[in-house]
Each structure stands twice: as C-alpha cells, then as structure tokens.
MIKOL-258203 format. One record per residue: x, z, y of N, C-alpha, C, O in turn; residue in one letter. Coordinates in Angstrom, 1 decimal. Example, Ala and Ser with C-alpha at 12.3 -4.5 7.8 and 13.67 -1.06 7.14 Angstrom:
// residues 2
<<13.2; 7.8; -5.7>; <12.3; 7.8; -4.5>; <13.2; 7.8; -3.3>; <14.2; 8.5; -3.3>; 'A'>
<<12.8; 7.1; -2.2>; <13.7; 7.1; -1.1>; <12.9; 7.9; 0.0>; <13.4; 8.0; 1.1>; 'S'>
//
This chain:
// residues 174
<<128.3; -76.3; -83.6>; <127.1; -75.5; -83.7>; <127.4; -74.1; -83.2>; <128.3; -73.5; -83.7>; 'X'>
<<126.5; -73.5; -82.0>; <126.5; -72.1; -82.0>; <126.2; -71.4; -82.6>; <125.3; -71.5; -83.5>; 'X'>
<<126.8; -70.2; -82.3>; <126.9; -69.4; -83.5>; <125.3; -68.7; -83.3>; <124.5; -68.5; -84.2>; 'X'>
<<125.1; -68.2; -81.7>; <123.7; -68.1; -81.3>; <122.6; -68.9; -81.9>; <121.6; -68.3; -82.4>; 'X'>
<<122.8; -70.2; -81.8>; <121.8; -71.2; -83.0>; <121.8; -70.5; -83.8>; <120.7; -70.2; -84.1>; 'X'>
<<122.9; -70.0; -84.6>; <122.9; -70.0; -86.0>; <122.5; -68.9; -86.2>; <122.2; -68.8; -87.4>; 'X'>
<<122.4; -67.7; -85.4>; <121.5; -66.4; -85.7>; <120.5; -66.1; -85.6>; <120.1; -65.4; -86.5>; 'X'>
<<119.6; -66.8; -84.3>; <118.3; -67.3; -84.2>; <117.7; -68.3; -85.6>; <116.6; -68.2; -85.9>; 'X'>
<<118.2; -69.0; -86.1>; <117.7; -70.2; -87.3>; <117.6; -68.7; -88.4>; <116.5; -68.3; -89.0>; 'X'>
<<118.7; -68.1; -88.4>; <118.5; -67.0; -89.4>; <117.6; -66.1; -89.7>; <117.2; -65.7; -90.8>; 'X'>
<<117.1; -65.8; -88.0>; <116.2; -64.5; -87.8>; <114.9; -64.9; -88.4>; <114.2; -64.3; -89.2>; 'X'>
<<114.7; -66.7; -87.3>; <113.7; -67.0; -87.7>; <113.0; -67.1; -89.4>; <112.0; -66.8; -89.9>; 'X'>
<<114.6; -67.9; -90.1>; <113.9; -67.9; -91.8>; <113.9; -66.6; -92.0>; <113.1; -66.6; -93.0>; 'X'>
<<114.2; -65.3; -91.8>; <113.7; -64.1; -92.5>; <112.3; -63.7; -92.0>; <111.5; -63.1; -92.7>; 'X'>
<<112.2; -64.4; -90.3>; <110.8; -63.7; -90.3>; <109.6; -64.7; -91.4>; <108.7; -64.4; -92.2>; 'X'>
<<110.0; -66.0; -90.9>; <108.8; -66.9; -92.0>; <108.9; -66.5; -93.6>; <107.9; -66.3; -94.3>; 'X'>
<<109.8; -66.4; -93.8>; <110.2; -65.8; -95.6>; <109.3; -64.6; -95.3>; <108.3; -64.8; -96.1>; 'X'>
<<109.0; -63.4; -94.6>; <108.8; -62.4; -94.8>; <106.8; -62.5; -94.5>; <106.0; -61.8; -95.0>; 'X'>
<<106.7; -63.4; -93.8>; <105.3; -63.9; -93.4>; <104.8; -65.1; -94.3>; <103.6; -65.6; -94.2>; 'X'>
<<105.8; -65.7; -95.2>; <105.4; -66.3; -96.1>; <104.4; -67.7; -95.5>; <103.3; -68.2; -95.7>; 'X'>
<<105.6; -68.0; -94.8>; <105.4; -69.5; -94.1>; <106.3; -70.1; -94.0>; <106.3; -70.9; -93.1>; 'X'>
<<107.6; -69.8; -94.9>; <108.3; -71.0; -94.5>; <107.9; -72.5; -94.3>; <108.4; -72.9; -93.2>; 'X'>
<<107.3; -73.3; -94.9>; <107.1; -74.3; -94.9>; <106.4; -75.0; -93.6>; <106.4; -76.1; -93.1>; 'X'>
<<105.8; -74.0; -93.4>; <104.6; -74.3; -92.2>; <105.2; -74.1; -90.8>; <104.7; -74.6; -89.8>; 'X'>
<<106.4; -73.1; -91.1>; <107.2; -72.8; -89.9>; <108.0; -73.6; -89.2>; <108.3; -73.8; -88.0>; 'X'>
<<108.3; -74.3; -90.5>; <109.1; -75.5; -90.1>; <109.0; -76.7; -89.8>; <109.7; -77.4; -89.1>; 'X'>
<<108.0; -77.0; -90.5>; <106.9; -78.4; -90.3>; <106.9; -78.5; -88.8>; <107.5; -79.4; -88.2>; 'X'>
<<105.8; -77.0; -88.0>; <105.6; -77.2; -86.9>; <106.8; -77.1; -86.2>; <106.6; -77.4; -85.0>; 'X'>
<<108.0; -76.7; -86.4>; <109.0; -76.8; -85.3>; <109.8; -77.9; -85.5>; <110.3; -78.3; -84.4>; 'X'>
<<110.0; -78.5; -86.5>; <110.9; -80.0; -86.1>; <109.5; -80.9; -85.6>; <109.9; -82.1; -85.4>; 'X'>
<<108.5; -80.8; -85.5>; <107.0; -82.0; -84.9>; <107.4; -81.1; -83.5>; <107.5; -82.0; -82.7>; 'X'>
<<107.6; -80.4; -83.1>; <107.5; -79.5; -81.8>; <109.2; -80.5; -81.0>; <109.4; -81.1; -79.9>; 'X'>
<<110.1; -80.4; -82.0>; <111.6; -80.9; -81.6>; <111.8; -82.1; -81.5>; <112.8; -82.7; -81.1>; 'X'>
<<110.9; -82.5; -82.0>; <110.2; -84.2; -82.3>; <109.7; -84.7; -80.6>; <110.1; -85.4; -79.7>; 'X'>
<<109.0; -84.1; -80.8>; <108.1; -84.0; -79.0>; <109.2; -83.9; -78.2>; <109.7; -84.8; -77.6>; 'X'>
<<109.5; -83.1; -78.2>; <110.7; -82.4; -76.8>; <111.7; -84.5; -76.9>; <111.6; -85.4; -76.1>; 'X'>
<<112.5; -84.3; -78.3>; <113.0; -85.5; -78.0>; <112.5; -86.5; -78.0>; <113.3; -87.3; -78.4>; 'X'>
<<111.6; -87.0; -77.8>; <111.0; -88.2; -77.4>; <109.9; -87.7; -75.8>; <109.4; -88.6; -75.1>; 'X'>
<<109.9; -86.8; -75.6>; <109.3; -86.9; -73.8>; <110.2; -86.0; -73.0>; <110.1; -84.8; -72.9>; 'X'>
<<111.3; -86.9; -72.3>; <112.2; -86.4; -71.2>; <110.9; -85.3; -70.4>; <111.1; -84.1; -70.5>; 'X'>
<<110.3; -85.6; -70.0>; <109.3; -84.7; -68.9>; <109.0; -83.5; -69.1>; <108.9; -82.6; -68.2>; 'X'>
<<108.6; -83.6; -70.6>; <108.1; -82.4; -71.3>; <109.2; -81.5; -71.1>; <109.1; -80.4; -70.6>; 'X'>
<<110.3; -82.1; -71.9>; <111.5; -81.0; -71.9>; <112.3; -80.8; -70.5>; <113.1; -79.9; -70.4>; 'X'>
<<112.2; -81.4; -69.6>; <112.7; -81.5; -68.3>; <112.5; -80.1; -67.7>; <113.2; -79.1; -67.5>; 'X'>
<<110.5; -80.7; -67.5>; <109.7; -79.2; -67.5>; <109.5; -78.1; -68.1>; <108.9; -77.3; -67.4>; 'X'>
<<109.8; -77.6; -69.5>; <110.2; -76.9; -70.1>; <111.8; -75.8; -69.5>; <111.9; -74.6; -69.3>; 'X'>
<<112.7; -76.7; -69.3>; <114.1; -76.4; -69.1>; <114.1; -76.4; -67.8>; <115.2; -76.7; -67.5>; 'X'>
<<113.1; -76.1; -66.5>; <113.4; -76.6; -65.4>; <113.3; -74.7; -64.9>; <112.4; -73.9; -64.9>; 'X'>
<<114.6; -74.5; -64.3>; <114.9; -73.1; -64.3>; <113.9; -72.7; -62.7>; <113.7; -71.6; -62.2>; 'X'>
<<113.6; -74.2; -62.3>; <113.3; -73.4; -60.6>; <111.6; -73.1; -61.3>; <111.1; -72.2; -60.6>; 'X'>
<<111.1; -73.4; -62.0>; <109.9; -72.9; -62.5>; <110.3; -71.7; -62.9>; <111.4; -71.5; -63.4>; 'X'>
<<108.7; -70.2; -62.8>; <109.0; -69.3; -62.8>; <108.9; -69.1; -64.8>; <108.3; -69.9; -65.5>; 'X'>
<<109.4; -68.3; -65.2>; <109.5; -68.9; -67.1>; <108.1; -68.4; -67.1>; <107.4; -69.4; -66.7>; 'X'>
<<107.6; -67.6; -67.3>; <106.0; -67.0; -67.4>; <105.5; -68.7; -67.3>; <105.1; -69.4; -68.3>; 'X'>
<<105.5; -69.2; -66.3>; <104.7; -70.4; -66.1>; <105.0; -70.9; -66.9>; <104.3; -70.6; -67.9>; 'X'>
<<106.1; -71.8; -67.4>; <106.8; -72.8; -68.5>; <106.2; -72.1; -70.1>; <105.8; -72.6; -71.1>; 'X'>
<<106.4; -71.1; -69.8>; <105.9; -70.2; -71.5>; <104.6; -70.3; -70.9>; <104.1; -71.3; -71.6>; 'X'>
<<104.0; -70.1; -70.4>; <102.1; -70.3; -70.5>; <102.1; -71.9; -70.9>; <101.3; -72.1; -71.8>; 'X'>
<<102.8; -73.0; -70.5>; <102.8; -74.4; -70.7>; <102.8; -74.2; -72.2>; <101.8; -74.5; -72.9>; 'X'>
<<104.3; -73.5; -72.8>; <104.1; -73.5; -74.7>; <103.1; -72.9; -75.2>; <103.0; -73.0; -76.5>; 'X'>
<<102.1; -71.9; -74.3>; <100.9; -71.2; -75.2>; <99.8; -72.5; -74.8>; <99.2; -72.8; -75.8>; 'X'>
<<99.7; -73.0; -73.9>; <98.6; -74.0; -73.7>; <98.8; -75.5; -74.7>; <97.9; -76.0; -75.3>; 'X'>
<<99.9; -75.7; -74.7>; <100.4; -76.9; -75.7>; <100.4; -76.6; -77.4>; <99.9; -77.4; -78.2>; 'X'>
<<100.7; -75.7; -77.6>; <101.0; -75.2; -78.9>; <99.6; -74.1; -79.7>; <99.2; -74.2; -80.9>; 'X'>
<<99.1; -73.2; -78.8>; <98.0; -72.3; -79.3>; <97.1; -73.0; -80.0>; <96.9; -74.2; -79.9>; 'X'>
<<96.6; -72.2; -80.8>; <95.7; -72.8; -82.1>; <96.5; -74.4; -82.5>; <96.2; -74.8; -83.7>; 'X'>
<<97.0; -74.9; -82.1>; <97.7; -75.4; -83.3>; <99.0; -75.3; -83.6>; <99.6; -76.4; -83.7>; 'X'>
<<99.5; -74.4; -83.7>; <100.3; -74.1; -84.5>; <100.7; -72.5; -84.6>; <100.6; -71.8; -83.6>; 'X'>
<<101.2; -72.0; -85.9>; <101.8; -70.7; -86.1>; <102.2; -69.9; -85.1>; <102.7; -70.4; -84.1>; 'X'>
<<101.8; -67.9; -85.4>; <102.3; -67.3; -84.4>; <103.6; -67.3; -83.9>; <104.1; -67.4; -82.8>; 'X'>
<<104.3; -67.1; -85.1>; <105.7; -67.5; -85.3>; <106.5; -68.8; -84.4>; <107.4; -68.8; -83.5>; 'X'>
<<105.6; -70.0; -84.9>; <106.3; -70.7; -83.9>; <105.7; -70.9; -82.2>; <106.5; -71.6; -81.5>; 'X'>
<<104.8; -70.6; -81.9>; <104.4; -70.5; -80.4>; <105.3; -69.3; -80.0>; <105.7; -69.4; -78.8>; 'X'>
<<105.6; -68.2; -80.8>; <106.8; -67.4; -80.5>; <107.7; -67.6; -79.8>; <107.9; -67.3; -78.7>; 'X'>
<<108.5; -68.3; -81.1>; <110.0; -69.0; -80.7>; <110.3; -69.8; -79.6>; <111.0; -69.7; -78.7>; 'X'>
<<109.1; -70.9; -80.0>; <109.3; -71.8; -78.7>; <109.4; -71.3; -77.3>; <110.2; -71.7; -76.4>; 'X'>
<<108.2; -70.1; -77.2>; <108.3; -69.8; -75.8>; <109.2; -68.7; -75.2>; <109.3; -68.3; -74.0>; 'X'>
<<109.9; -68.1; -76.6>; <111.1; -67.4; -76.2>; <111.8; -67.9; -75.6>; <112.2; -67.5; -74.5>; 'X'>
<<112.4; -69.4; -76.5>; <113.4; -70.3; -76.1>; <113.3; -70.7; -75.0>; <114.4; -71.1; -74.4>; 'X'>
<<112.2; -70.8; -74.4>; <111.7; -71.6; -72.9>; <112.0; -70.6; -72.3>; <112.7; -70.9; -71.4>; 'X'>
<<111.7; -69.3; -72.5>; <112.0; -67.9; -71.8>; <113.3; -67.7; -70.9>; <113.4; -67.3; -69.7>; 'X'>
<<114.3; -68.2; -72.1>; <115.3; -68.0; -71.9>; <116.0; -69.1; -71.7>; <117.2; -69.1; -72.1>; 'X'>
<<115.6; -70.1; -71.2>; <116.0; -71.1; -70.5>; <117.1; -72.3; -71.7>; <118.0; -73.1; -71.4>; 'X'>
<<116.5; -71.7; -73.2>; <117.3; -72.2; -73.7>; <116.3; -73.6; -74.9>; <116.7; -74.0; -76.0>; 'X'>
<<115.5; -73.8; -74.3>; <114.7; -75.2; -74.9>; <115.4; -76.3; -75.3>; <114.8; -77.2; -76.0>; 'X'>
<<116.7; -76.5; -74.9>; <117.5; -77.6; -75.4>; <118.2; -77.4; -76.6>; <118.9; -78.2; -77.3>; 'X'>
<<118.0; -76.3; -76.9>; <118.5; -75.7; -78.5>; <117.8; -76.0; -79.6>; <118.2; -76.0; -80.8>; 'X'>
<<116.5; -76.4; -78.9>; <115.7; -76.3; -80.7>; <116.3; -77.0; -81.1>; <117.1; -76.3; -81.8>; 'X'>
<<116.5; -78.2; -81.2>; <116.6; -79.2; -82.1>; <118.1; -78.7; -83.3>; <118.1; -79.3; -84.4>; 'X'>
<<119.0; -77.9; -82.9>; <119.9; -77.7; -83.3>; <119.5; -76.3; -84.3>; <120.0; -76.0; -85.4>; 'X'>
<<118.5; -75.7; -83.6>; <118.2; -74.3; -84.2>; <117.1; -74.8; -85.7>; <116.9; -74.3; -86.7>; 'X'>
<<116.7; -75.9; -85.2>; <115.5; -76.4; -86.1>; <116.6; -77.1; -87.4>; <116.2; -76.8; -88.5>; 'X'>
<<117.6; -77.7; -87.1>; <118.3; -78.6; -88.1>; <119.2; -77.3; -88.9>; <119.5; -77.6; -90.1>; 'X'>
<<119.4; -76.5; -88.5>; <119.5; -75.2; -88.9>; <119.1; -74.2; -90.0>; <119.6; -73.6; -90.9>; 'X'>
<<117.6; -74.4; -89.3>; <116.9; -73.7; -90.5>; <116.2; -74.5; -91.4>; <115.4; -74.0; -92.2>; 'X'>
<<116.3; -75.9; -91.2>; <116.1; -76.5; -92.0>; <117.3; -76.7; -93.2>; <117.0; -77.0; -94.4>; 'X'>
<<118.4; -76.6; -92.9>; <119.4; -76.8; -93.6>; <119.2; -75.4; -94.6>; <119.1; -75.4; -95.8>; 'X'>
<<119.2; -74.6; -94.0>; <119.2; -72.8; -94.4>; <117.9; -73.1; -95.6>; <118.1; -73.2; -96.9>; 'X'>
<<116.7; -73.3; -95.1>; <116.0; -73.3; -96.4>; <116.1; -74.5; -97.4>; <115.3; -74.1; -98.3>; 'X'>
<<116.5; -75.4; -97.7>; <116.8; -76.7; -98.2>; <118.6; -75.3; -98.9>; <118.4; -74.6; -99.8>; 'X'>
<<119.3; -75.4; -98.5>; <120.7; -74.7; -99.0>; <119.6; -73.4; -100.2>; <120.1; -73.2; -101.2>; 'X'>
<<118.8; -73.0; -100.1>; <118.4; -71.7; -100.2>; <117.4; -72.3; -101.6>; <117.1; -71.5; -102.6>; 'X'>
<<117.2; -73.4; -101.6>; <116.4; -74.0; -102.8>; <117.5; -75.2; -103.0>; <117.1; -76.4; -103.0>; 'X'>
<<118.4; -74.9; -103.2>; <118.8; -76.4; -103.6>; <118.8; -77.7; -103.9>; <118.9; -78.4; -104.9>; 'X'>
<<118.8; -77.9; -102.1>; <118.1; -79.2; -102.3>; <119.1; -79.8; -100.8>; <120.2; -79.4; -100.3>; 'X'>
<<118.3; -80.7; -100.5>; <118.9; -81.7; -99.2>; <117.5; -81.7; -98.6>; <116.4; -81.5; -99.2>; 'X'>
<<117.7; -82.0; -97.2>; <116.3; -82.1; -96.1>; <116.9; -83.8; -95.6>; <118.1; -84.3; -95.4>; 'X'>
<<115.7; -84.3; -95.5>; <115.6; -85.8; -95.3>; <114.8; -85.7; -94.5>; <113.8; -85.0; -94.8>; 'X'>
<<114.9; -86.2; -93.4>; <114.0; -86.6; -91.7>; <113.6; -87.6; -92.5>; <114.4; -88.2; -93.2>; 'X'>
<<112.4; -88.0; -92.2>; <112.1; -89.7; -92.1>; <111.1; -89.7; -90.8>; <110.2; -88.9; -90.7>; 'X'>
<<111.3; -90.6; -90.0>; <110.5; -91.2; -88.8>; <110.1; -92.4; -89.4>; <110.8; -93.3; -89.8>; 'X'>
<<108.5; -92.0; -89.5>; <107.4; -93.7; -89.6>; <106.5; -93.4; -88.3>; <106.3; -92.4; -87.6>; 'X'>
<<106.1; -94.9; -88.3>; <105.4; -95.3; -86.8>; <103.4; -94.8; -87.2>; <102.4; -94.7; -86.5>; 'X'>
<<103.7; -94.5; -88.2>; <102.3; -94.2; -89.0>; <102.2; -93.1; -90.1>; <103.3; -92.8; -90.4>; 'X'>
<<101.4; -92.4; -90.7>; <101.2; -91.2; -91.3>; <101.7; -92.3; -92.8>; <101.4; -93.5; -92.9>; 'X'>
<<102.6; -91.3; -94.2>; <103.0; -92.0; -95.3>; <101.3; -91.5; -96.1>; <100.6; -90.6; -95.7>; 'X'>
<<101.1; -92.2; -97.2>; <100.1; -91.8; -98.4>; <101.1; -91.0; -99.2>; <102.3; -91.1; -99.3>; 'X'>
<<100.1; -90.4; -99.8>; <100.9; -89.7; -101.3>; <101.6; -90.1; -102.4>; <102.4; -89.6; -103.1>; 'X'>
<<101.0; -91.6; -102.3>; <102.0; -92.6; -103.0>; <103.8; -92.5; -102.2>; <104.9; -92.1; -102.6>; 'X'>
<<103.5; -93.1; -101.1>; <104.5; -93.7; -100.8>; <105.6; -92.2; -100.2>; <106.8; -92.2; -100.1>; 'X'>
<<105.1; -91.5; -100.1>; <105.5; -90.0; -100.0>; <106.5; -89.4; -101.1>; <107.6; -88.9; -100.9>; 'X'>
<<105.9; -89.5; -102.4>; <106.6; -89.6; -103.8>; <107.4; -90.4; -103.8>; <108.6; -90.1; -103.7>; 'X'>
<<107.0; -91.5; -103.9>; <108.1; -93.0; -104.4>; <109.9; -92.4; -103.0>; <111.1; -92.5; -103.1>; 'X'>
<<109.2; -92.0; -102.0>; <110.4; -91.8; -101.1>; <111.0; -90.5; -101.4>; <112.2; -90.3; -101.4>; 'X'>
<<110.4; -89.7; -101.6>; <111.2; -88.5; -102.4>; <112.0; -88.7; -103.0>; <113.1; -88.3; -102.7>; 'X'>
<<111.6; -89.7; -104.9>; <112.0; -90.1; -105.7>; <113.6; -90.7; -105.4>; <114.7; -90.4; -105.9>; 'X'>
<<113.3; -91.6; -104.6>; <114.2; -92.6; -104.4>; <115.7; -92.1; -103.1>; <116.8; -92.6; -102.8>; 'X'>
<<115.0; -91.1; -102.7>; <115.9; -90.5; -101.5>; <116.9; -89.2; -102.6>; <118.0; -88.7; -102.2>; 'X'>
<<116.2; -88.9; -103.7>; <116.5; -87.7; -104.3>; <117.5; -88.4; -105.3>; <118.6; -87.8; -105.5>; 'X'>
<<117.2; -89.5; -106.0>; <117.9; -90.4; -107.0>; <119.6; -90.5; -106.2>; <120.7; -90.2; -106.7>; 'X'>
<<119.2; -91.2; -104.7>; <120.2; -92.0; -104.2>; <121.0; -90.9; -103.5>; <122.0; -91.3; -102.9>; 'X'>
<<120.7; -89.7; -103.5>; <121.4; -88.4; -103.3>; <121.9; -87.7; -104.1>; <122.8; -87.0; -103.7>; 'X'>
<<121.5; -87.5; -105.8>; <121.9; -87.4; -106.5>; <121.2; -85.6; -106.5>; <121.5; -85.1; -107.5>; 'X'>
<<120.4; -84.9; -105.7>; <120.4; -83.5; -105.5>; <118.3; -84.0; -105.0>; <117.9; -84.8; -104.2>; 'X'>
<<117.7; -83.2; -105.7>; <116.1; -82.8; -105.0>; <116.2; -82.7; -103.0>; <116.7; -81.9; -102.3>; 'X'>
<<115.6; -83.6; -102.7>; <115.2; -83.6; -101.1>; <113.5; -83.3; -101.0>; <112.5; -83.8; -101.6>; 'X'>
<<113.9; -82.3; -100.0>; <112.6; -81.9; -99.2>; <112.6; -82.8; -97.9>; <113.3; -83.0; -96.9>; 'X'>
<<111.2; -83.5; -98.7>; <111.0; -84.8; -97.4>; <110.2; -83.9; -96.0>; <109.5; -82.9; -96.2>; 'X'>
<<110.5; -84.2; -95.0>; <110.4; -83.9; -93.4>; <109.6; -85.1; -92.5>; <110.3; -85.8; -91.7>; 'X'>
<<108.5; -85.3; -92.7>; <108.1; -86.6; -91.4>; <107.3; -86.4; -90.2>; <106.4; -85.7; -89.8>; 'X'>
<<108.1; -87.5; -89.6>; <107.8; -87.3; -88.2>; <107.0; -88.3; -88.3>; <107.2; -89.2; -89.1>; 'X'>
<<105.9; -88.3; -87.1>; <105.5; -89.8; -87.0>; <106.1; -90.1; -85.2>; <105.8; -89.5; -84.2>; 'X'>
<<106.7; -91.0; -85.4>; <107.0; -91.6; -84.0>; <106.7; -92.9; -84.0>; <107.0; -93.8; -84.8>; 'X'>
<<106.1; -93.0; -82.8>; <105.7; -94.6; -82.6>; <106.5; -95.5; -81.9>; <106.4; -96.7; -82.0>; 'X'>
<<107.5; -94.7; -81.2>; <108.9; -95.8; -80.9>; <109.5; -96.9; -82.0>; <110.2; -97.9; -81.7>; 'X'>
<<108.7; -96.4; -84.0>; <109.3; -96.9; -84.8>; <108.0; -97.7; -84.8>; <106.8; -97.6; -85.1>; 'X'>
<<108.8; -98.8; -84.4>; <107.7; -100.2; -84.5>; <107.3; -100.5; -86.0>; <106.2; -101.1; -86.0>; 'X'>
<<107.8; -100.3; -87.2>; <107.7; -100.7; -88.3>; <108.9; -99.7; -89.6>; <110.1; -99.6; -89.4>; 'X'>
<<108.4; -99.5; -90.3>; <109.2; -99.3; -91.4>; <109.3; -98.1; -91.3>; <108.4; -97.5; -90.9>; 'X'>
<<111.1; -97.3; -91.9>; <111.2; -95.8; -92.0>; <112.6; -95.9; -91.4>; <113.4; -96.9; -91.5>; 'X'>
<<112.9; -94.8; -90.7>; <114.2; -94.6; -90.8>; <114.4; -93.3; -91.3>; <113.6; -92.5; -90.8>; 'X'>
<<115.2; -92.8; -92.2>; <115.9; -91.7; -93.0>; <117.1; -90.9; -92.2>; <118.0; -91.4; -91.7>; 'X'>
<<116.9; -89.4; -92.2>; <118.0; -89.1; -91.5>; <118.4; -87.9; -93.1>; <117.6; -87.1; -93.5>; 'X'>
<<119.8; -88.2; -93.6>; <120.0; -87.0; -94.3>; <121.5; -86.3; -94.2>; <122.3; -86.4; -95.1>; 'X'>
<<121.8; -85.5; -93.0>; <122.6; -85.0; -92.7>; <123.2; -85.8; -91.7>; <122.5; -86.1; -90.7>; 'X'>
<<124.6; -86.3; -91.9>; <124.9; -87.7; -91.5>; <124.9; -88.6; -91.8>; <125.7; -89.4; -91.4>; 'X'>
<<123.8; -89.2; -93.0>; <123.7; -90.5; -93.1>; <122.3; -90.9; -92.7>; <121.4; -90.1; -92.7>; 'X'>
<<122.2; -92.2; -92.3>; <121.0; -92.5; -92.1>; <120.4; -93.9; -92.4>; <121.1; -95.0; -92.2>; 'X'>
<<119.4; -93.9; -92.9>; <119.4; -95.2; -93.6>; <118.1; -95.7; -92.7>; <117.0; -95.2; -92.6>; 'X'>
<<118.6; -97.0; -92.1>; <117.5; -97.6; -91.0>; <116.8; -98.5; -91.9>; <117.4; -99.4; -92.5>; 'X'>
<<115.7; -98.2; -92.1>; <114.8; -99.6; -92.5>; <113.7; -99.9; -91.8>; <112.5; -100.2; -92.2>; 'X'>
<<114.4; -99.8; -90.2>; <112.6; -100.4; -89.7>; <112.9; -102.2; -89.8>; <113.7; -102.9; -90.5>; 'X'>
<<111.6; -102.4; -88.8>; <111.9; -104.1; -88.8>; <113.0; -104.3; -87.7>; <113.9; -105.1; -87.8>; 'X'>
<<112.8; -103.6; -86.8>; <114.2; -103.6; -85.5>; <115.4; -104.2; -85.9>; <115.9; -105.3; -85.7>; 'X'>
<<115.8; -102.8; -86.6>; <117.1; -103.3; -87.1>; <117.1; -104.5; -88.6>; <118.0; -105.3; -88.7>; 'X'>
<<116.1; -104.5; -89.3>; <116.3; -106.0; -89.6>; <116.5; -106.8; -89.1>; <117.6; -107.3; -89.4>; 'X'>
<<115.8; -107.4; -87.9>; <115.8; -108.4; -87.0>; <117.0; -108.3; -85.8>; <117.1; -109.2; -85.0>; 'X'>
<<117.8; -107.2; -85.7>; <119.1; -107.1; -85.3>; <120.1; -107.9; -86.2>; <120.6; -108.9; -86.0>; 'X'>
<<120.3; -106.9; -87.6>; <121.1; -108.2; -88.5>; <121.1; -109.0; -88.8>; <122.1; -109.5; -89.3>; 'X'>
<<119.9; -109.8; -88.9>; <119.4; -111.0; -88.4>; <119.8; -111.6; -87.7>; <120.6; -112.4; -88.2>; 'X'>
<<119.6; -111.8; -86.4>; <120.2; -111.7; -85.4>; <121.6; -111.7; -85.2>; <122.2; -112.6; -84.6>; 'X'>
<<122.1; -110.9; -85.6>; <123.8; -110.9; -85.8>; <124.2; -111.9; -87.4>; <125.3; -112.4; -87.3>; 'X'>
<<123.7; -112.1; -88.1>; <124.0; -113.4; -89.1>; <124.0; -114.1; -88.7>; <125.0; -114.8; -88.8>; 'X'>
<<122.9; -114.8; -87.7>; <122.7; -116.0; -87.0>; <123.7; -116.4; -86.2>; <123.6; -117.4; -85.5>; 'X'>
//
C-alpha cells in the first residue's frame, strides 16, 4: 500500500468526518470503484493520459453530478486529474478500513447479483459479525457478473457462496 493512498484515504475521512458524511462518502466511492472494476472502458478512458484531464474530469462531473456527493465527485475527478484513477480502489479499501478501525468493527464487501432486503441485510450482518467474532459494517455492491448468491470479501478472506462456485465443487467432486 502507498503511502500516497494512505494520505489521501486520510484527507479524505477528515474531510467527510468534518462534513458529516462519512457513510455516504463511502457508500458512493466503493459503488464508484465497483464500476471502474468491472468496465475496463470506463477506467481505460478515465486513465487514458493522451485525453486532455479537463475532458476525462468533465466525463466524472457528467457521470457522477447529482448523484453523488460533492466530496466524492471531488476526489474522483481529482484522481482522474492526476492521472491517478487506478488508485481508487486501494484508496477506497483504505478508508474503508480507517473508518471501520475508528468504530471498531470489520468492513465486509458483499457482491449480490440483486439489491439485499432488510431482512436478509441483518441476518448477514448477524452472521458475518458472529463468524468474525468483532461488529461488521456491511458494504454492498450489486454486480450482475454474480449470477446467483453472495460473495463476501473481509480483508483477506472471502467466502464464495454464489451458485458458480457451487457448481465448480460440484464439478470437481464428480
């Protein structure tokens, strides 16, 4: 991890702490880091230095404006600014870590192929927070690469439960 990530993740939680959005700050930047890694194009074009940045940063005010935070239309198009869009993801896991460390807790990615209910939202809390032994701040993405089920990301563990990898060890028993 750069240490540059790791000053930027910083800046950023003091400015949302101080604007009194962490949660919202973050929401929209790992759904933002979400995007980038799942469309090579997007981030191609974002990162593509022979584009003049003004243009690529008008791309993140056109993509991002009204929906989402000043804060994060900010960042993003800083990072694009600065040719450094390939960072979020690292700056994002960052300050996610930073605020999760700062409430004592753990951050759990979950990728479903569909939006969770409040039920099933809780019951995964519950059970992610149990089998961690420490309170997790649940994080969801929706990606539709995930044909079925959840996969879990918490730190370095990850717990696959789509149908995919069922039908892989399946597959491999047979």
């Amino acid at each position: 991890m750069s240490k540059r990530n790791e000053a930027y993740a910083a800046g950023l939680y003091q400015l949302a702490l101080a604007e009194d959005s962490v949660d919202r700050v973050s929401d929209e930047l790992l759904r933002v880091s979400a995007l980038l890694e799942r469309s090579e194009e997007l981030r191609d074009s974002l990162a593509n230095s022979s584009l003049p940045a003004d243009r690529r940063q008008a791309a993140v005010e056109e993509l991002l404006g009204g929906r989402a935070s000043r804060i994060t239309v900010q960042m993003v198009s800083m990072l694009v600014g600065l040719g450094r869009v390939r960072d979020l993801p690292e700056i994002v896991s960052t300050l996610l870590s930073q605020v999760a460390a700062e409430r004592s807790r753990q951050v759990a990615e979950v990728r479903s192929a569909v939006p969770l209910n409040e039920d099933q939202l809780k019951r995964l809390t519950t059970a992610l927070g149990t089998m961690l032994g420490q309170p997790v701040d649940l994080r969801v993405i929706i990606d539709p690469s995930v044909m079925g089920g959840l996969v879990a990301r918490v730190g370095d563990t990850v717990i696959d439960g789509t149908v995919r990898h069922r039908l892989e060890l399946l597959k491999e028993a047979m």
